[in-house]
C-alpha positions, -999 to +999 in steps of 0.1 A: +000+000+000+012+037-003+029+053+025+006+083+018+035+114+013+071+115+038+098+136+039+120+129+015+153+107+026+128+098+054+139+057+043+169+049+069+184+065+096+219+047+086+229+034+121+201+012+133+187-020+120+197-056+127+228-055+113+253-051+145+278-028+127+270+005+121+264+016+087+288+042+086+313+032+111+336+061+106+309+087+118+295+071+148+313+091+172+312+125+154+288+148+176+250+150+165+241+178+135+209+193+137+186+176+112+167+206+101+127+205+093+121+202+056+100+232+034+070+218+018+086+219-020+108+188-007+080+164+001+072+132-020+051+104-023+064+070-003+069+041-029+045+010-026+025+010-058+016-024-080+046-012-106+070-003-077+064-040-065+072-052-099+104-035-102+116-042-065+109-077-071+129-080-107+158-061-091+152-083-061+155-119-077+189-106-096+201-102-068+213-067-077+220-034-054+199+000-066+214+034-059+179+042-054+176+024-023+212+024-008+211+064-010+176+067+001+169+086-032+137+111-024+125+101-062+119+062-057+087+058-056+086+079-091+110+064-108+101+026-098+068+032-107+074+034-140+103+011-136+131+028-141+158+013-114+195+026-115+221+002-105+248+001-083+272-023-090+306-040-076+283-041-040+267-023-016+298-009+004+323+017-005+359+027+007+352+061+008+331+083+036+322+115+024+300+139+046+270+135+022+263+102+012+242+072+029+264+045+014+275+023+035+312+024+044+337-003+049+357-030+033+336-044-001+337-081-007+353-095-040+336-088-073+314-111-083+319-121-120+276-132-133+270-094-120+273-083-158+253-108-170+222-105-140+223-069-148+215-070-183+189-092-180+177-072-150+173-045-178+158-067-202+132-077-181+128-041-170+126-032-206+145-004-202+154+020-232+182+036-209+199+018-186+218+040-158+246+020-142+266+034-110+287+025-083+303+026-055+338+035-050+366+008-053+398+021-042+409-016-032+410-026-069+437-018-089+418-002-115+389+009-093+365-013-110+367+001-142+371-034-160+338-045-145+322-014-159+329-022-193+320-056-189+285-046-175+277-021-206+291-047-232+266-074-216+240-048-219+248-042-255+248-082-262+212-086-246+195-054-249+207-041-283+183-012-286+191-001-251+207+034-244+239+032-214+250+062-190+274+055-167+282+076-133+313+066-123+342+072-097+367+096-100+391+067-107+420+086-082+457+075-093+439+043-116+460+045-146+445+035-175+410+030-157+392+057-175+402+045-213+386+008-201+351+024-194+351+053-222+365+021-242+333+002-238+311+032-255+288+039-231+263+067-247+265+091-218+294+097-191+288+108-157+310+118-129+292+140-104+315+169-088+293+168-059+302+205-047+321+235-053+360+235-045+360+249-013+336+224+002+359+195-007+379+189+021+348+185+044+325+170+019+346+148-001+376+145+014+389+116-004+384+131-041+403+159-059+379+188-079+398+195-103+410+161-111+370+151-114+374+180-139+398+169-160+385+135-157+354+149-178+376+165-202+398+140-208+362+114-220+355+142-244+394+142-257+393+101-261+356+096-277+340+138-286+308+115-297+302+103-259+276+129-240+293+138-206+275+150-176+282+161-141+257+171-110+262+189-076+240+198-049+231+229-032+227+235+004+263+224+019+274+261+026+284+271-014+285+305-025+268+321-054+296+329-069+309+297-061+283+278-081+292+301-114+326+289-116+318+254-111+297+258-141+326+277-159+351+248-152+327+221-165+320+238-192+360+246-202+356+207-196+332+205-223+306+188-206+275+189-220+244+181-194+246+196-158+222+188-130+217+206-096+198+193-067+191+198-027+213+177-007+190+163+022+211+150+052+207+111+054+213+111+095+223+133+125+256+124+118+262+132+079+267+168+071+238+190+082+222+206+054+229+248+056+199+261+035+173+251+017+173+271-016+140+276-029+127+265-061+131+302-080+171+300-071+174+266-091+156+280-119+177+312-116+206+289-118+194+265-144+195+300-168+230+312-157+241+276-170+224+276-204+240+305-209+275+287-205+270+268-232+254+236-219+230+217-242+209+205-211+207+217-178+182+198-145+181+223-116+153+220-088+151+204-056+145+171-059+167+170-093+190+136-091+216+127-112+195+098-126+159+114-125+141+114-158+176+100-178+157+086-207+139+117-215+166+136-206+190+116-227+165+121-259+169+159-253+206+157-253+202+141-291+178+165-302+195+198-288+231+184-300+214+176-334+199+209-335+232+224-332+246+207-360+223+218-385+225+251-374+265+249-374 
């Protein structure tokens, strides 16, 4: 049955549960933040509908982890209702811990090798005409998982043929050659997601680098210019104004062609506490300063996700970059 509506990222507290380790075991001793009240523009209806059922179960008997779920994305019960699932592979636990995400933390188990093969069914039988894969970071493997990427879109390709692929990746931090294996395996859109502007790094997302996520995004476009790249950040971690416009000025001296811009919602008391709420006018504000850098497609409002309306979004990335070329 419907939940009726919740606060969004109302899913899991991320420290209780059966499990007897903590969910995020790096942060359990950090004092309490202040889990502020949220404005009515970020409420949403809980998932629980007949088609949410039906996806849950598909990605259930694959055996497969969802993004959706492990984040407590606020747009679940939308998105699964129409059946639209984004995947998380290579596990459910990363080696990072920044300040923002409701990952779980620790030390992953081993790859396992049929997770190419259950995913692409997974979208088969999803019938999905884009498939978004991402994951969790791998800094234990040697090329942080990229091999596995490519292996997951080339199964896609080999049993959904008709299928559109994005990919949000890691930043792939000192992984030589890791990149070249994904951008190698032609995956129609690239994703890395900044996250947040510069200064914000060191507390947020203390174990990336900006501006080698930057160049990381320029460097797809240098190996394969046919490949749509995209990048997201959220608002509400303390960023300035200003702040924001030259994150949009270095992705775009990246090339990057789609941006999005959401809220960030605090998962727990103990994740980063969220500074402001910005109101619906300031995305939209902010979605017009980035067209006019150049972008072909641009997603800013509260409840924006990286993944949130990625097929439609992907067939205006075509149309607007074929536009272009006509005019051009």
């Amino acid at each position: 049955m419907l939940w009726g509506m919740m606060d969004a990222m109302d899913l899991s507290d991320g420290f209780s549960g059966n499990n007897a380790r903590p969910r995020h075991p790096e942060k359990v001793h950090r004092p309490d933040q202040p889990v502020a009240r949220k404005p009515s523009w970020i409420r949403v209806k809980a998932p629980g509908s007949a088609q949410w059922a039906t996806t849950h179960k598909i990605v259930k008997d694959h055996g497969l982890v969802t993004v959706c779920e492990e984040a407590g994305c606020p747009n679940i019960g939308a998105c699964w209702e129409k059946k639209h699932a984004t995947f998380m592979i290579m596990g459910d636990t990363c080696t990072r811990a920044c300040a923002f995400c409701n990952v779980k933390t620790g030390l992953p188990c081993a790859l396992d090798p049929s997770e190419p093969a259950r995913v692409a069914d997974a979208v088969r039988r999803l019938s999905l005409a884009h498939a978004v894969i991402t994951s969790v970071d791998r800094d234990d493997l040697h090329d942080g998982g990229a091999a596995h990427f490519a292996k997951v879109v080339v199964a896609i390709r080999a049993a959904c043929p008709n299928t559109t692929v994005e990919v949000l990746t890691p930043d792939f931090l000192r992984k030589q050659g890791a990149l070249e294996q994904v951008v190698g395996a032609k995956p129609d859109v690239f994703n890395h997601n900044l996250e947040t502007v510069a200064s914000k790094y060191l507390r947020v997302r203390p174990g990336a680098r900006y501006f080698h996520s930057i160049r990381l995004l320029q460097r797809v476009k240098e190996i394969d210019p046919n490949i749509f790249t995209k990048s997201g950040m959220m608002l509400g971690l303390g960023e300035e104004r200003d702040e924001v416009l030259q994150l949009m000025d270095d992705l775009r001296s990246a090339d990057v062609d789609f941006l999005t811009i959401g809220q960030y919602l605090q998962p727990t008391k103990k994740h980063h506490p969220v500074m402001r709420f910005v109101p619906p006018d300031e995305f939209a504000a902010y979605a017009d300063a980035a067209l006019a850098r150049g972008f072909l497609l641009v997603s800013a409002s509260p409840l924006t996700r990286s993944s949130y309306h990625a097929s439609e979004d992907f067939a205006r990335l075509k149309a607007r970059r074929m536009a272009l070329r006509k005019r051009g």
